[in-house]
N, C-alpha and C positions, 0 to 999 in steps of 0.2 A: 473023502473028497472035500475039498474045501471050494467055495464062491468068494476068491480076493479078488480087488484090482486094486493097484496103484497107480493115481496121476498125479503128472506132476507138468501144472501150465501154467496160463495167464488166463485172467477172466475178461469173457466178452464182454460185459454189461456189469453192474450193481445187480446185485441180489434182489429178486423181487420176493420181499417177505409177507406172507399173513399168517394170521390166526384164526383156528378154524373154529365151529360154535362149541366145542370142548375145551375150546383155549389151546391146543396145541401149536404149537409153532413149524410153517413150514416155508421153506427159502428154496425157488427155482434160481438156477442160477448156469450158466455154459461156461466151457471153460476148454481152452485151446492146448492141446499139446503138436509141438512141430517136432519133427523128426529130419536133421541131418544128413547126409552121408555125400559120398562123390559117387558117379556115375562112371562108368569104363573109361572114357575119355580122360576124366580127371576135371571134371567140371562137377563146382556144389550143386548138388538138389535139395530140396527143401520142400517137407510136405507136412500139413494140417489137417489135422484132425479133430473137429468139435464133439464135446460129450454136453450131453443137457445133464446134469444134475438135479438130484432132488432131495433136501436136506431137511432130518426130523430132527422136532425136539429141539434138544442143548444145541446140538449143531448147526440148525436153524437160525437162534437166538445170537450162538456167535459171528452169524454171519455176516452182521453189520460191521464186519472189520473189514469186510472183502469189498472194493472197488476196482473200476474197469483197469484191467491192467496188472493189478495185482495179483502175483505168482502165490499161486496155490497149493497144497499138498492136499489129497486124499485119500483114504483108503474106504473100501466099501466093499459092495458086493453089488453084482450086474443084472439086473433082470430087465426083461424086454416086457412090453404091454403089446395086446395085440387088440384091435377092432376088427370087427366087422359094419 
């Protein structure tokens, strides 16, 4: 079994980058993908979907190329956080 996803959006915001006290590098960042299609009638739909990303490392570092707006690719792997 494998953990892929691929997106592919536009970004909500600029990357919010720091460095952590080991020096690593980490970039939150969201990022929209919308989804097309027609409805029965024949009328477009259109619907949005926000992912929050969390980007380590290199990734991180590159992220200063990303601005609001700017179309995205990712590939990664999905994990949920849970609180209580």
């Amino acid at each position: 079994m494998k953990n892929l996803i691929i997106l592919i959006g536009n970004a909500g915001q600029d990357p919010e980058i720091r460095k952590l006290e080991n020096g690593t590098s980490v970039a939150k960042v969201s990022l929209a993908t919308t989804e097309n299609w027609k409805d029965k009638d024949g009328n477009w739909q259109k619907d949005t979907t926000w992912h929050n990303l969390v980007l380590w490392r290199d990734l991180a570092d590159r992220a200063t190329n990303i601005k609001k707006g700017s179309l995205v690719y990712v590939e990664g792997k999905v994990t949920y956080r849970k609180y209580t």
